[in-house]
One Martini backbone bead per residue (centre of mass of N, CA, C, O) as a GRO file, in nm:
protein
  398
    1UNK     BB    1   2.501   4.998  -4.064
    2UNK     BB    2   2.309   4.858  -3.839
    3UNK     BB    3   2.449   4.971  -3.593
    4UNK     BB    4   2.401   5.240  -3.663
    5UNK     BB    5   2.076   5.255  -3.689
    6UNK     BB    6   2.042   5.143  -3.367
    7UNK     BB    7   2.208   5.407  -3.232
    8UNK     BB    8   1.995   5.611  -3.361
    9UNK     BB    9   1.750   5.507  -3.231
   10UNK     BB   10   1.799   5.456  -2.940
   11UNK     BB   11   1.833   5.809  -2.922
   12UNK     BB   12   1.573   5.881  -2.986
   13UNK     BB   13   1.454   5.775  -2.777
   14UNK     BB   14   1.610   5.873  -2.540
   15UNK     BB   15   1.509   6.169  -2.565
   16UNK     BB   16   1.199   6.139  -2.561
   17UNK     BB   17   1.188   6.070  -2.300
   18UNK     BB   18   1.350   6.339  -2.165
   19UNK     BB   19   1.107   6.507  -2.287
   20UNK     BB   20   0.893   6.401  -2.110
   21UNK     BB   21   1.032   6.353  -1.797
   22UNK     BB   22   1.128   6.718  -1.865
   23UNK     BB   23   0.881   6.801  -1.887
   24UNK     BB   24   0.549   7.035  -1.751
   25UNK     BB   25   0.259   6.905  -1.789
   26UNK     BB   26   0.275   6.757  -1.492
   27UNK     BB   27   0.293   6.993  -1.339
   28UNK     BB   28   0.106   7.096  -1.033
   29UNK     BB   29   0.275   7.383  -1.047
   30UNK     BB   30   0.228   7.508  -1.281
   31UNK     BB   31   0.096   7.774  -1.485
   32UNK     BB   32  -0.206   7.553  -1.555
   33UNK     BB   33  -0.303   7.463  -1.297
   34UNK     BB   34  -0.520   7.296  -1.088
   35UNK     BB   35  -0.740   7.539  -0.900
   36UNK     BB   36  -0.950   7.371  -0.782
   37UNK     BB   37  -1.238   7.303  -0.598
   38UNK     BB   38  -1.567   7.467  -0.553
   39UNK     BB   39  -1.793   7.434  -0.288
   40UNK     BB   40  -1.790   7.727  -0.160
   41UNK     BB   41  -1.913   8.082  -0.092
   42UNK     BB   42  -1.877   8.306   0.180
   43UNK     BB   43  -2.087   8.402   0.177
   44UNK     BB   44  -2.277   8.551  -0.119
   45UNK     BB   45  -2.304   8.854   0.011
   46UNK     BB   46  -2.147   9.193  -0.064
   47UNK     BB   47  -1.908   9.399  -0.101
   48UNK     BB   48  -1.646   9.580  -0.126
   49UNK     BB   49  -1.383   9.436   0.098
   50UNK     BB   50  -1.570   9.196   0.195
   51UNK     BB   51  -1.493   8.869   0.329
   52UNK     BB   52  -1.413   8.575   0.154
   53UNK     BB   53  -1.500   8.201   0.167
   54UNK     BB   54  -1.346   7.964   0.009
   55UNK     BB   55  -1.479   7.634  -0.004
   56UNK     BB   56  -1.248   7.305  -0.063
   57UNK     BB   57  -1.012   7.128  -0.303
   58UNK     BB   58  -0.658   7.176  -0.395
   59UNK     BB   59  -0.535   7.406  -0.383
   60UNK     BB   60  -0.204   7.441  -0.264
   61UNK     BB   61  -0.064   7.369  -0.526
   62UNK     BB   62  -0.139   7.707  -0.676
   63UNK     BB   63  -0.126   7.941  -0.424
   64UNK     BB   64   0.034   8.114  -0.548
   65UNK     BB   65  -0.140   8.215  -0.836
   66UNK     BB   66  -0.441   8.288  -0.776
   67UNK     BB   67  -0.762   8.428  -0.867
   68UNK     BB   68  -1.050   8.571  -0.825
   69UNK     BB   69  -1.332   8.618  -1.021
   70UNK     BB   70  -1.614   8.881  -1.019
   71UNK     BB   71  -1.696   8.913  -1.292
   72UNK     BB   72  -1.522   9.218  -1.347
   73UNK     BB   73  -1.337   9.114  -1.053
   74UNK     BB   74  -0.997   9.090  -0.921
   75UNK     BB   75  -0.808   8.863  -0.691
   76UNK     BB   76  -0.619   8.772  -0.409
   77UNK     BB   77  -0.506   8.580  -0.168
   78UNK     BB   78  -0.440   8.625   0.171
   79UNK     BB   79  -0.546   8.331   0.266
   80UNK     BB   80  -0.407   7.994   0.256
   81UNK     BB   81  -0.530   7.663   0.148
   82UNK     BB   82  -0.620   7.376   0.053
   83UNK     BB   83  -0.973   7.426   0.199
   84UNK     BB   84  -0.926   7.743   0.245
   85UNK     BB   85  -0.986   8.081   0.122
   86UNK     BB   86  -0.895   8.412   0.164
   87UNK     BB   87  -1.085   8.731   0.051
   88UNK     BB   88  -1.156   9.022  -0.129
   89UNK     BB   89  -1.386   9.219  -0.251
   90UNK     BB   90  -1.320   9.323  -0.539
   91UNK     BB   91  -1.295   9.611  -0.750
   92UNK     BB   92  -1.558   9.556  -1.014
   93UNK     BB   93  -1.757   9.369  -0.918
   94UNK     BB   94  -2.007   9.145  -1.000
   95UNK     BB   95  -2.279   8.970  -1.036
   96UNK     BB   96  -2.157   8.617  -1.001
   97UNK     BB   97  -1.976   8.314  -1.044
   98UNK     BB   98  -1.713   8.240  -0.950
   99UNK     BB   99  -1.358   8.252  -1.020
  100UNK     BB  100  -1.068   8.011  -1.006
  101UNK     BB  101  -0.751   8.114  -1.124
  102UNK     BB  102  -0.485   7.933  -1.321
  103UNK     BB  103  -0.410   8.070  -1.547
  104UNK     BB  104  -0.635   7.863  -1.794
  105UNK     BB  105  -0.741   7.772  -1.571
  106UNK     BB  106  -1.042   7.668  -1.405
  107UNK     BB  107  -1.296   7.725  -1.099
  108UNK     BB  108  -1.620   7.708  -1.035
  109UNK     BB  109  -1.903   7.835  -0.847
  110UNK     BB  110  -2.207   7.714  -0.810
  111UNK     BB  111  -2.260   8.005  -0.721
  112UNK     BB  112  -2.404   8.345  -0.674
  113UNK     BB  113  -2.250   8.611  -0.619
  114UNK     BB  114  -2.359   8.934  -0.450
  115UNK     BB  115  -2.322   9.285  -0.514
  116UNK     BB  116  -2.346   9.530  -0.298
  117UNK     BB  117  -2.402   9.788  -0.170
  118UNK     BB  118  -2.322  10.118  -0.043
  119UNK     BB  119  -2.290  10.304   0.280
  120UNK     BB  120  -2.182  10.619   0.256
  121UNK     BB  121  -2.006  10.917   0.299
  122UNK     BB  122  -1.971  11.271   0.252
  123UNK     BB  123  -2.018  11.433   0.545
  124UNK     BB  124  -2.129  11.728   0.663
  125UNK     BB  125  -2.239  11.773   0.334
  126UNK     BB  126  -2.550  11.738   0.271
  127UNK     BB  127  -2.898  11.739   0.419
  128UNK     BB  128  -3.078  11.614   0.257
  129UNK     BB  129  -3.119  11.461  -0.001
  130UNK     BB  130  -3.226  11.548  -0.349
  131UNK     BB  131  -2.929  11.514  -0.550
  132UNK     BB  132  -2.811  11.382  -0.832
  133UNK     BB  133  -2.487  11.425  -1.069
  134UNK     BB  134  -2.329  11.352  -1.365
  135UNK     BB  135  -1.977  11.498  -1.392
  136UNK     BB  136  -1.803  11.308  -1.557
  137UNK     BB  137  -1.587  11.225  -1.292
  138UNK     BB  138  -1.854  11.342  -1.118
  139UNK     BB  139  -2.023  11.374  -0.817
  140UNK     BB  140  -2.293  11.562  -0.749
  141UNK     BB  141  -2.462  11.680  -0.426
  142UNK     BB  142  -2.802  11.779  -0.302
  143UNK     BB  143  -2.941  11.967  -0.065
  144UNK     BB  144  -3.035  12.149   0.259
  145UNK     BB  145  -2.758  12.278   0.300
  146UNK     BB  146  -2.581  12.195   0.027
  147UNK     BB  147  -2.270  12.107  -0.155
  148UNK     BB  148  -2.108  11.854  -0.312
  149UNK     BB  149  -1.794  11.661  -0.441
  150UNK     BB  150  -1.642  11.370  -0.663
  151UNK     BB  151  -1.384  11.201  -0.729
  152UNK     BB  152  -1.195  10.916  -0.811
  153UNK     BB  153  -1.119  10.951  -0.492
  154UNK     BB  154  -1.331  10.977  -0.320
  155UNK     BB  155  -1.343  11.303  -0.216
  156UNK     BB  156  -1.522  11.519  -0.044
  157UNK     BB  157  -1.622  11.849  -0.134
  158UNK     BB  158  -1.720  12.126   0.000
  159UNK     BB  159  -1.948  12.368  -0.234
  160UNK     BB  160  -2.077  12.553  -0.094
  161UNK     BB  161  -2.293  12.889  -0.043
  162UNK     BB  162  -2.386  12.865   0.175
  163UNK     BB  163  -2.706  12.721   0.379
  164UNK     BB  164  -2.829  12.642   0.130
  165UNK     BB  165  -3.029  12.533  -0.085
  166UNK     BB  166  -3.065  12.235  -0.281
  167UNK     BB  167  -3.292  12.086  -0.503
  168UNK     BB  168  -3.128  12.085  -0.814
  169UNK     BB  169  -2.951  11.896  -1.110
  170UNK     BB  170  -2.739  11.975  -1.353
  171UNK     BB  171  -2.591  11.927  -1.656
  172UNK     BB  172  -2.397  12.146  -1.884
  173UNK     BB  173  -2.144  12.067  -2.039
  174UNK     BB  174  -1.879  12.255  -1.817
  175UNK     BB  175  -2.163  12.281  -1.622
  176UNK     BB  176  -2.317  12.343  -1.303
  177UNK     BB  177  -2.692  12.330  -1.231
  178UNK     BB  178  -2.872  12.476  -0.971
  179UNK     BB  179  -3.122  12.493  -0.740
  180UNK     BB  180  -3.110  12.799  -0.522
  181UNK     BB  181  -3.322  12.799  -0.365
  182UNK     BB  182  -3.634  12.936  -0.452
  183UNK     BB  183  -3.489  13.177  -0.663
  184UNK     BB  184  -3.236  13.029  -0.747
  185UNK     BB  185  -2.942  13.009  -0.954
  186UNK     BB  186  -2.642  12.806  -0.955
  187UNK     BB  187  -2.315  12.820  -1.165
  188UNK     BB  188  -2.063  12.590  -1.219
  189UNK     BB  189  -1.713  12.472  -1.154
  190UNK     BB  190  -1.529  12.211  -1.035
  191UNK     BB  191  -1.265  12.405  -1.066
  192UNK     BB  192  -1.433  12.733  -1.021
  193UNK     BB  193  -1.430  12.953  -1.271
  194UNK     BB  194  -1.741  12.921  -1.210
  195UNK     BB  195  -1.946  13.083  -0.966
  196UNK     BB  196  -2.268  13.175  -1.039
  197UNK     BB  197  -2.554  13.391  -0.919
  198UNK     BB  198  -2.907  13.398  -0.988
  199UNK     BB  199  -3.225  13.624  -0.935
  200UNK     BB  200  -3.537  13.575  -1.014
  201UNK     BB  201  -3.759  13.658  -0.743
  202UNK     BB  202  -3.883  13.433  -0.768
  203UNK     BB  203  -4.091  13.192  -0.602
  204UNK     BB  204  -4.011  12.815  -0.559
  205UNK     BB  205  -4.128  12.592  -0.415
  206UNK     BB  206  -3.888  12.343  -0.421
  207UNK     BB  207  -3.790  12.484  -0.651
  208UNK     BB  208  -3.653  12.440  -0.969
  209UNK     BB  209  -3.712  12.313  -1.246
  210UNK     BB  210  -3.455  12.130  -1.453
  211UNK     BB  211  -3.351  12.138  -1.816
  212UNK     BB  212  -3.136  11.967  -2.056
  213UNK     BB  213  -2.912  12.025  -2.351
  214UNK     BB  214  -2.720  12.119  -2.543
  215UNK     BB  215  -2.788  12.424  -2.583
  216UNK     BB  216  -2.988  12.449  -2.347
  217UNK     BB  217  -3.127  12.575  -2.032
  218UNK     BB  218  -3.393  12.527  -1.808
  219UNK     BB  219  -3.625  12.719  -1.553
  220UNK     BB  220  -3.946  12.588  -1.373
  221UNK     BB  221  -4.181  12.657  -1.204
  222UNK     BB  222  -4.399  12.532  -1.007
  223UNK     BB  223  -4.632  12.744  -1.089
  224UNK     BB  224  -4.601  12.844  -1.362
  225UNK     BB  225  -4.599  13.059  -1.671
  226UNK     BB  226  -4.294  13.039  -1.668
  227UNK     BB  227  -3.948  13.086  -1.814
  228UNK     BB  228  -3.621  12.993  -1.819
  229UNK     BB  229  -3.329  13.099  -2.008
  230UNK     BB  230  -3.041  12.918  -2.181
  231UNK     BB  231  -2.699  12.900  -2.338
  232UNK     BB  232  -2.490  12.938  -2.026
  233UNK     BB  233  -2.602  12.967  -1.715
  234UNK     BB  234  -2.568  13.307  -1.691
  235UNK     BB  235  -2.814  13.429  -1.927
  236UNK     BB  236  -3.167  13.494  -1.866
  237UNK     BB  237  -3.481  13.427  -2.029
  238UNK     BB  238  -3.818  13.533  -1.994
  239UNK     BB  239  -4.081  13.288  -2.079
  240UNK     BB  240  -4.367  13.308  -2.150
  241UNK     BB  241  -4.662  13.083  -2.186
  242UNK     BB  242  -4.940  12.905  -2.274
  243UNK     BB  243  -4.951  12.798  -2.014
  244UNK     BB  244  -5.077  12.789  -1.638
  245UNK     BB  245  -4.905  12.511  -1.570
  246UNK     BB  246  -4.819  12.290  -1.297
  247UNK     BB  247  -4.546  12.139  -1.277
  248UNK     BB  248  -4.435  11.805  -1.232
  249UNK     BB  249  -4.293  11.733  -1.480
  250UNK     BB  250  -3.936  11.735  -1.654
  251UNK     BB  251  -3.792  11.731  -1.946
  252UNK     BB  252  -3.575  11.595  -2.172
  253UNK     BB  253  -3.569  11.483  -2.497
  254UNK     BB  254  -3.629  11.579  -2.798
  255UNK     BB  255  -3.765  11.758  -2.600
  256UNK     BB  256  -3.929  12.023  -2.390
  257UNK     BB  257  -4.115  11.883  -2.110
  258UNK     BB  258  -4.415  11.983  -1.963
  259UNK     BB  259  -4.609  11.820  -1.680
  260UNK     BB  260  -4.920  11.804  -1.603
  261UNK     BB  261  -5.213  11.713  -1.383
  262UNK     BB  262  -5.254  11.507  -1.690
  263UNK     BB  263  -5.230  11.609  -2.025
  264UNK     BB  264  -5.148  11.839  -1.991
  265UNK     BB  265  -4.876  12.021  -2.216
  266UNK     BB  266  -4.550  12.145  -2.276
  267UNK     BB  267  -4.312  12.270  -2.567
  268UNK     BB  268  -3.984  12.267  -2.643
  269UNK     BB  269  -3.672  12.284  -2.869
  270UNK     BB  270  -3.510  12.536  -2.748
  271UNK     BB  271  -3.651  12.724  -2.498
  272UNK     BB  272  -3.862  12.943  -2.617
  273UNK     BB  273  -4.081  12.815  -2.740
  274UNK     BB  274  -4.421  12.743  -2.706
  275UNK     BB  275  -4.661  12.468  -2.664
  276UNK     BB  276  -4.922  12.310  -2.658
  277UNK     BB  277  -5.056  12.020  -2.572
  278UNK     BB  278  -5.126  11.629  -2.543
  279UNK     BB  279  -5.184  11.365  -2.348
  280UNK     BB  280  -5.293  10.999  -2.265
  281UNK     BB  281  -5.279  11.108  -1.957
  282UNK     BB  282  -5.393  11.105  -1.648
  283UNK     BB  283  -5.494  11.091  -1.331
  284UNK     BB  284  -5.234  11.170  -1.187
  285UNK     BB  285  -4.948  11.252  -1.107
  286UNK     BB  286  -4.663  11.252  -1.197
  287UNK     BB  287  -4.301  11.174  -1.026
  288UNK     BB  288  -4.147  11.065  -1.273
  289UNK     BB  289  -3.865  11.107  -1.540
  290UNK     BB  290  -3.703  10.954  -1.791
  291UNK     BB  291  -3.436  10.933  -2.084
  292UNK     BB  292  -3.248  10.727  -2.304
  293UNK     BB  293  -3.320  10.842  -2.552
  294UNK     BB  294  -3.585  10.672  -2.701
  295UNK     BB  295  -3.732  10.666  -2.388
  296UNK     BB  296  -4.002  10.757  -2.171
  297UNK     BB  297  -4.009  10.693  -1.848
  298UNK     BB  298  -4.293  10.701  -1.641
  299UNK     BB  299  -4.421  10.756  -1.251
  300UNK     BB  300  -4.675  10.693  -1.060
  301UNK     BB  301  -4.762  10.547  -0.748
  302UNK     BB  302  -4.935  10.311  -0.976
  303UNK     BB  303  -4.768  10.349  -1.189
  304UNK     BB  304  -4.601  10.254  -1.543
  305UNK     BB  305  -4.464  10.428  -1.850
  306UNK     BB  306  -4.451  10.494  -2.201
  307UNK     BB  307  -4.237  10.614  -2.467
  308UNK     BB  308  -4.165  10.796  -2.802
  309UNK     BB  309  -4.262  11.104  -2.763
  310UNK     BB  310  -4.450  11.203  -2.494
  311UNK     BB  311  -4.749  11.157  -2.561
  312UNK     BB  312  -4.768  10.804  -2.632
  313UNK     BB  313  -4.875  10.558  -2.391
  314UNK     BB  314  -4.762  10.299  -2.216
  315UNK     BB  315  -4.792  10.014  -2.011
  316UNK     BB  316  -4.512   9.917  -1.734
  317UNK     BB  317  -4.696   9.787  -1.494
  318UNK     BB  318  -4.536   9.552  -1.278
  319UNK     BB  319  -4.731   9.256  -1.213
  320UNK     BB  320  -4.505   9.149  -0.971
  321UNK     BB  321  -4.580   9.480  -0.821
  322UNK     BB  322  -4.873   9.555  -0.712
  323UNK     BB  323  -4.812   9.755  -0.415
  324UNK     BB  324  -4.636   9.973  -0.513
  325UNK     BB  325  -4.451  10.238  -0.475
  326UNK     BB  326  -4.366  10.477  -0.652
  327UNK     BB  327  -4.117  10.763  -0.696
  328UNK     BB  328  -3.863  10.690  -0.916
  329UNK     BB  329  -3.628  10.767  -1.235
  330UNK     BB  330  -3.359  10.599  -1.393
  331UNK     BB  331  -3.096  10.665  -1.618
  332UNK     BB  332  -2.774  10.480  -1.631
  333UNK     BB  333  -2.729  10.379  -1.957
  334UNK     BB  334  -2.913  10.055  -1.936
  335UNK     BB  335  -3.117  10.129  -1.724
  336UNK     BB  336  -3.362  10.136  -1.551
  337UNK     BB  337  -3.449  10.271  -1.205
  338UNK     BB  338  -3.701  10.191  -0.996
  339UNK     BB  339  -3.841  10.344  -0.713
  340UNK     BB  340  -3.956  10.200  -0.402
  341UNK     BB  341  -4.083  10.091  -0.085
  342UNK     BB  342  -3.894   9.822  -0.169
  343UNK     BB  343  -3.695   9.916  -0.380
  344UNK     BB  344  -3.529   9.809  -0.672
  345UNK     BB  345  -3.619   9.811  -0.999
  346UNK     BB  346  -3.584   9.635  -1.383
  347UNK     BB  347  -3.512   9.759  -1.711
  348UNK     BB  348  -3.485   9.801  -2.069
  349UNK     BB  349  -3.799   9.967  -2.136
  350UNK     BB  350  -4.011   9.751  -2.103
  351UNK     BB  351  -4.267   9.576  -1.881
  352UNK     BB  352  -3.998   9.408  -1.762
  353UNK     BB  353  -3.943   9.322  -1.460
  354UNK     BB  354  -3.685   9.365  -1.166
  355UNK     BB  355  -3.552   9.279  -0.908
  356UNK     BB  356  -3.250   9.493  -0.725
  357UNK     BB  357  -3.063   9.254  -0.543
  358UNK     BB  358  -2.827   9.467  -0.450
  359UNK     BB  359  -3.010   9.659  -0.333
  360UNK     BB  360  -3.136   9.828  -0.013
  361UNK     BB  361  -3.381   9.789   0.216
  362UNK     BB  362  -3.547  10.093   0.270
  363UNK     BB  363  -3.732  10.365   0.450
  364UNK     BB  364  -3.680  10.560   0.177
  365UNK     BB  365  -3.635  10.777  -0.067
  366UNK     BB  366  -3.506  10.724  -0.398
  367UNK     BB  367  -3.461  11.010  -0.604
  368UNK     BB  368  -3.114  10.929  -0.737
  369UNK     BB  369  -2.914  10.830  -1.006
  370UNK     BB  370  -2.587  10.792  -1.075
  371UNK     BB  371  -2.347  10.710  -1.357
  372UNK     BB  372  -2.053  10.589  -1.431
  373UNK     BB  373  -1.836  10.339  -1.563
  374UNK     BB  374  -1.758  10.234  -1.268
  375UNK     BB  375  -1.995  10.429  -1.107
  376UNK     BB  376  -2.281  10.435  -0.839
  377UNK     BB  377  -2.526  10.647  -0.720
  378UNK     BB  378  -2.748  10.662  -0.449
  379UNK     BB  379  -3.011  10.859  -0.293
  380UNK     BB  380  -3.137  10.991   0.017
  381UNK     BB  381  -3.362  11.106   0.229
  382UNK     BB  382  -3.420  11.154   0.586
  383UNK     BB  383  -3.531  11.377   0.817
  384UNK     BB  384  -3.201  11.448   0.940
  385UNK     BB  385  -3.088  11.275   0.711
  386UNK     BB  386  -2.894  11.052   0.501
  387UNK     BB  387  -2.831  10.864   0.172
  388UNK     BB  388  -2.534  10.658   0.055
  389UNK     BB  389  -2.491  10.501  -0.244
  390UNK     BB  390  -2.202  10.256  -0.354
  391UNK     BB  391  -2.120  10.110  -0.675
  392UNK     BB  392  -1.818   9.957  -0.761
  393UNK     BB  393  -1.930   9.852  -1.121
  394UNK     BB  394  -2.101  10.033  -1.229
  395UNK     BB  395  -2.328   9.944  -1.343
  396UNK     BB  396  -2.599   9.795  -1.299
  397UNK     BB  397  -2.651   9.431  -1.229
  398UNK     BB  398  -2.948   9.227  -1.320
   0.00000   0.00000   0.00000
């Protein structure tokens, strides 16, 4: 019986070695192995496809499954060795310090890589863009010569109806309107089933303001004094104003609000009816207005303000950018994005800016961005040329 519990015991001991000696817990190339130190990544900053060399040591046991992983976006790389990967900047990509991923192992990188726009063309037309607006997942850009449009494969289509300007573009329900030439509005389906052209005769010399509701579109002439009213893009109500202010911001809030330079307002819920009102700010006159669902930030040439009500402005001008040009602002879905002559600032709504260290110092005026939930277009026109900058990680990030 002794010799027995002895022999039993002796088993059970070797056993266990060959169960150590033969598991993988501590092999180097393991699923779960340590995917290496990261010392540096250079460059810093760059675009999607952009090649970046992550340099560090001990990739090589790993390197058969590396990952890096920067931000939204991950990737793997082209090019290894022991002590230098090489990889393209992953499609999702937002900016973040980078991390080399192998299974459940992470190398995180010291640095913080900054993902910048992209500086695209839209093809041959159109020029001199005036106005972006997100339509579903597509992004239509209208111009001094046409309108162009793009969908998730990112091919332009000139949709252009004759050399004629597009103004300004605003989405409706299941179809675009947009200022067309000085008098007339365009209102158009991406995929065709409507494109019709109805002329005002009123002319508007840089085009109508248009905003829209769930249920009506208004296109308001320059020069103030009436309104055209739909219910569908395609029918339009001519109705005279309460008063003969001629709009400098136009913007749909809780309500349509058209803002002269000064205090005075006019306002209507429906798009048919129309209030006189007042609001709390003075001269000069607003140059563009931005609405989250909750907040209205409007910015002057070196002002900018906000409200909840339309009425009622606070103070929101950034006092770490005190000789800024404002020029104009949109709202992403996430955040504010003030446009101004030294690049893009950014807010979540209250007083707090931040320079938006993605976005390319340009010499021209960013009137618009529009984002869809993967990616944002920001246009801007100058002299006989255009830019369009494309950022694909979805929202800009802080």
């Amino acid at each position: 019986m002794f010799l027995f519990a002895r022999v039993l015991f002796l088993s059970c001991v070797m056993a266990s070695v060959l169960l150590i000696t033969c598991g993988d817990g501590d092999d180097p190339t393991g699923p779960d192995a340590n995917p290496g130190l990261i010392d540096s990544i250079v460059p810093s900053t760059g675009q999607v496809g952009d090649t970046i060399l992550v340099y560090g040591s001990g990739f090589e046991a790993a390197a058969g499954a590396l990952s890096l992983r920067v931000g939204a976006g991950s990737g793997a790389p082209f090019q290894t060795g022991d002590s230098l990967l090489r990889f393209l900047v992953p499609g999702g990509a937002t900016t973040a310090k980078p991390v080399l991923t192998h299974g459940s192992a992470n190398s995180v990188a010291p640095g913080v890589f900054t993902v910048r726009w992209r500086h695209v063309s839209p093809g041959p037309s159109p020029r001199n863009i005036n106005d972006v607006v997100r339509f579903g997942d597509y992004f239509v850009i209208v111009g001094d010569n046409g309108l162009a449009m793009a969908g998730s494969s990112w091919a332009w289509a000139d949709r252009s109806r004759g050399a004629v300007s597009h103004y300004s573009a605003i989405s409706f329900g299941d179809r675009v309107v947009t200022s067309y030439g000085l008098s007339q509005i365009r209102t158009f389906q991406p995929e065709g089933l409507i494109d019709s052209v109805i002329d005002f005769s009123t002319s508007s010399i840089g085009g109508y303001l248009l905003a829209a509701s769930d249920n009506a579109v208004v296109a308001m002439p320059r020069q103030g004094g009436f309104v055209y009213s739909s219910t569908d893009g395609l029918s339009w109500q001519r109705i005279a104003l309460p008063d003969t202010i001629p709009p400098v911001t136009f913007v749909h809030t809780n309500q349509f609000v058209a803002y002269s330079d000064g205090s005075r307002i006019i306002t209507s819920d429906d798009g048919l009816d129309w209030t006189q009102r007042f609001c709390n700010l003075t001269s000069p006159a607003m140059r563009d207005a931005a609405w989250s669902g909750q907040l209205l930030m409007v910015v002057k040439p070196t002002a900018v303000f906000y409200s909840y009500d339309s009425q009622n402005f606070s103070d929101a001008t950034p006092g770490a950018f005190p000789n800024a040009d404002f020029q104009g602002v949109s709202w992403t879905g996430d955040i504010f994005l003030v446009y101004t002559d030294d690049g893009l600032i950014w807010s979540t709504g209250g007083p707090q800016w931040a320079r938006h260290a993605e976005f390319p110092t340009a010499p021209t005026m960013v009137p618009s961005v529009a984002c869809t939930d993967i990616e944002c277009i920001a246009v801007g026109g100058f002299g006989n040329g255009y830019m369009v900058w494309r950022l694909t990680t979805g929202q800009p990030q802080p």
